[in-house]
N, C-alpha and C positions, 0 to 999 in steps of 0.2 A: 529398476533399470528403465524400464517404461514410461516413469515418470521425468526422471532425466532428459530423456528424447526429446517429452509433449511441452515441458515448461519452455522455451526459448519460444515454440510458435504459440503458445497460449498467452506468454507474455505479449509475443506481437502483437494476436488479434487485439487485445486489449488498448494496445498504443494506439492499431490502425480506427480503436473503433473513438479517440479521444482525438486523433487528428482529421475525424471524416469531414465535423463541420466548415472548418475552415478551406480543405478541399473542395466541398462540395462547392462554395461559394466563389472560390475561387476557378472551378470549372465554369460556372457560369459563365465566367469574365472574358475565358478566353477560349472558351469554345473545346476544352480538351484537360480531358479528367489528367491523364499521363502528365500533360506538363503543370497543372496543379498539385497536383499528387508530387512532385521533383521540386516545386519551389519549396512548400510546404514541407516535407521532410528534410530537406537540404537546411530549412532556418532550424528544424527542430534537432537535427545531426549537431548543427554548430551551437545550439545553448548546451546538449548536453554532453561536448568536447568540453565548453567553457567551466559550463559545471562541475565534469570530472579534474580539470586541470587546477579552478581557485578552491575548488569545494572540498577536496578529499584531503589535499594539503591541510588545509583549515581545521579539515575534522581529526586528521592525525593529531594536529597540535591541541587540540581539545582534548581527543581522548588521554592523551599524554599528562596534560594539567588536571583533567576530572581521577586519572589513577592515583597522583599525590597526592588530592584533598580526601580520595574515599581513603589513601594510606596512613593520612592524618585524624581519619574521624574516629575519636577515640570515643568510647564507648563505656560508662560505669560498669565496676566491673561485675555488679549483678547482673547485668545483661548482656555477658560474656560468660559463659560456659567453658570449659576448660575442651568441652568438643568443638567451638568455634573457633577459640584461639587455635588448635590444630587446623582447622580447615586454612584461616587465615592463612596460617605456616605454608601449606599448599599452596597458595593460590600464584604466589608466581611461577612454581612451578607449572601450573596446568593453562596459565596465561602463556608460555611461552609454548608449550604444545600446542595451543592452539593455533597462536603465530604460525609454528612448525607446517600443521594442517592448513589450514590460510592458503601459506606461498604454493605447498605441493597441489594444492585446488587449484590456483590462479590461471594456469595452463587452459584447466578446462573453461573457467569462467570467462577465460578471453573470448575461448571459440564460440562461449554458448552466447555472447554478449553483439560478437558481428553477425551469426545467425539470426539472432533475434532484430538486427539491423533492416536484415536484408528481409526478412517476414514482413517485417513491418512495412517493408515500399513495396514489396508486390500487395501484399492485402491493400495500401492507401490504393495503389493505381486500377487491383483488381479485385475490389470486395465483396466480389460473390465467387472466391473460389471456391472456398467451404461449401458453398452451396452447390456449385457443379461436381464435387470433389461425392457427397451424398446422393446429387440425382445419379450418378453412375451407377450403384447400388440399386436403386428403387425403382421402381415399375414405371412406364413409364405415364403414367395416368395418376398419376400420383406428383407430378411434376408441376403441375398449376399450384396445388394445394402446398405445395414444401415453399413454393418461390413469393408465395403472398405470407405464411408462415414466416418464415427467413424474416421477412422483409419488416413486418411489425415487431418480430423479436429483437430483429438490427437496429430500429429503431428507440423502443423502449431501453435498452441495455445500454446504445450508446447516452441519451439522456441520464441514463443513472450513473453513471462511470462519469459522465461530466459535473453532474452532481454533488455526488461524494469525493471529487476533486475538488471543488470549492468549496467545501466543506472541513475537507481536512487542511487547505489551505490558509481559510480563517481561524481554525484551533490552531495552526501550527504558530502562526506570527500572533497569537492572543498570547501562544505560550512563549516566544522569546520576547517579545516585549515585555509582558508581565516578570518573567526572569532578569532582565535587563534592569527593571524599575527596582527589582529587589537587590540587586548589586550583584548577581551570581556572575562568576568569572567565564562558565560554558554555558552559551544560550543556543549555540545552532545545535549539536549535536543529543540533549535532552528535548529541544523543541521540537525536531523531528521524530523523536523516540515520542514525542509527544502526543504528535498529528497523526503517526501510524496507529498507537495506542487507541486513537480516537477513531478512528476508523475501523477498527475491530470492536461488536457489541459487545462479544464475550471478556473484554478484557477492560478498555476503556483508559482516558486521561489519569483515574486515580489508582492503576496498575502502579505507576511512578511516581504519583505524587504526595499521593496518601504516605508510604514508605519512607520517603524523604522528608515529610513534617513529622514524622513520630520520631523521626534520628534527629532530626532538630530540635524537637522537643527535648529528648531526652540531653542533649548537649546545652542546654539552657540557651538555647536559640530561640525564645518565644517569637521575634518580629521576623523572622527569618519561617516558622511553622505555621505564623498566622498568615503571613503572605501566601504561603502555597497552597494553603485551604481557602484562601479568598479565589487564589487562581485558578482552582479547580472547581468552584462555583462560577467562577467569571465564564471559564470553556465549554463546561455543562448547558449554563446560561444562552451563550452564542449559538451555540452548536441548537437550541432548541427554537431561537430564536429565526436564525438562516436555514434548517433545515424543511420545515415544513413550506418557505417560502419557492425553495425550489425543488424539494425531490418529489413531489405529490404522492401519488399512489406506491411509488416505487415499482419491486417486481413481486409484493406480494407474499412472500416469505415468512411463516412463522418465526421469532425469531429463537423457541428448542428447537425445529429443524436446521435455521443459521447454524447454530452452539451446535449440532451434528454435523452439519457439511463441513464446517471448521475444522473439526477434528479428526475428518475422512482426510481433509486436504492434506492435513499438517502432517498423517502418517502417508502419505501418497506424495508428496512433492515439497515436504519440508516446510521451514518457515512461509514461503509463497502461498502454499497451499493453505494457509487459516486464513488469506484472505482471498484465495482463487476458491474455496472450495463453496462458500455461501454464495459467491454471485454465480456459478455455475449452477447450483442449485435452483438460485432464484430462476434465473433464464429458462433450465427445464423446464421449472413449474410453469412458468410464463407460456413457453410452448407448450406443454402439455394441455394447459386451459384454451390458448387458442386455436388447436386443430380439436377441442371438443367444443369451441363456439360456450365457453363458461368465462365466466369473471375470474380474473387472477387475482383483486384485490383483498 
């Protein structure tokens, strides 16, 4: 239940901390964080109106067209077990429960979805509430030390979150183009499944892609199997290639404790949580090394 609550303002910080630079700069301009803070959010409200209005459309008709090519993808029947073909039998049934579940969520996800709005513009306009929201708690001699603390962890955290944005922005459009080139009929809604995958160590671009050249293998798809494993060298490649270029040290993170915070997250706050749970982690560790004056790298 707990979890519930925290994800809509967690998810905010995270926005507030991806929209600060352009605030910041844009406070320069005109003398006043509040009305930077109100242009800036007000452009980012309206892409992602645009976004939800052409893009979920889009991905409906996607998902729609990817359910009759996986209902078409037949299978030798050695590689169909009489327990598959039962599950098979199932699956629209439990497709449609979940539909079921879906709409009776949607209620909540409205509300968690304009909270998480509205987090987001007080954090742009007032970024250190968290921080005032802790020094109430703390001694007050202790208040220097939290607000220079804060302040390099706000720092470092928002570079890495802009980071790993560009990052997964360049896997995700390697991944629909590359799908494009190979003639696949749905490229947004796998190349996003793509770019998240890639963004998760513990899981990765070949969670999906690897799966998808061995079923095309096995359907004598060779040009269609060798493509997907070309493109998931192509993503590996990029991703090794832009990554060092901008995340540097990062926040320092073993990545078996990531593969742990991951799956602290994931039973705490659901799918969110395998990727909220490693950069929390990271950030601790971040702070924890710099109120003891150690290297976090």
């Amino acid at each position: 239940m707990l979890a519930v609550w925290l994800t809509p303002f967690l998810l905010a910080l995270l926005l507030s901390l991806l929209l600060d630079v352009p605030i910041s700069r844009l406070s320069r301009v005109y003398g006043s964080r509040k009305l930077a803070a109100g242009l800036v959010f007000g452009l980012f409200l309206c892409l992602v109106l645009l976004a939800a209005g052409f893009g979920v459309s889009y991905l409906f008709a996607e998902s729609e067209r990817l359910l009759l090519y996986l209902a078409a993808y037949d299978l030798p029947e050695e590689w169909l077990p009489q327990s598959i073909e039962q599950g098979v039998e199932k699956y629209g049934l439990q497709l449609l429960q979940a539909a079921t579940r879906f709409l009776r969520a949607t209620p909540d996800a409205v509300v968690g979805f304009f909270v998480t709005l509205l987090a987001t513009y007080y954090l742009c306009v007032e970024p250190e509430l968290p921080l005032r929201a802790v020094c109430v708690f703390a001694p007050r001699h202790w208040h220097g030390r939290l607000r220079m603390v804060y302040q390099q962890a706000l720092e470092a955290f928002s570079a890495y979150l802009r980071a790993q944005a560009v990052v997964v922005l360049v896997s995700t459009l390697l991944a629909m183009l590359g799908l494009k080139l190979l003639g696949v009929d749905c490229v947004l809604l796998p190349g996003l499944v793509i770019g998240l995958l890639d963004l998760l160590p513990m899981l990765g671009p070949g969670t999906l892609l690897l799966p998808w050249a061995a079923m095309s293998a096995c359907r004598d798809e060779a040009e269609l199997a060798l493509g997907l494993l070309v493109l998931y060298a192509v993503i590996i490649l990029g991703r090794q290639l832009v990554e060092p270029r901008i995340m540097g040290a990062g926040l320092g993170l073993h990545p078996l404790a990531a593969l742990a915070a991951g799956f602290a997250g994931l039973g705490l706050f659901g799918a969110f949580g395998l990727l909220l749970g490693p950069m929390v982690a990271g950030l601790a560790y971040f702070i924890y090394c710099e109120s003891r004056g150690c290297d976090a790298a």
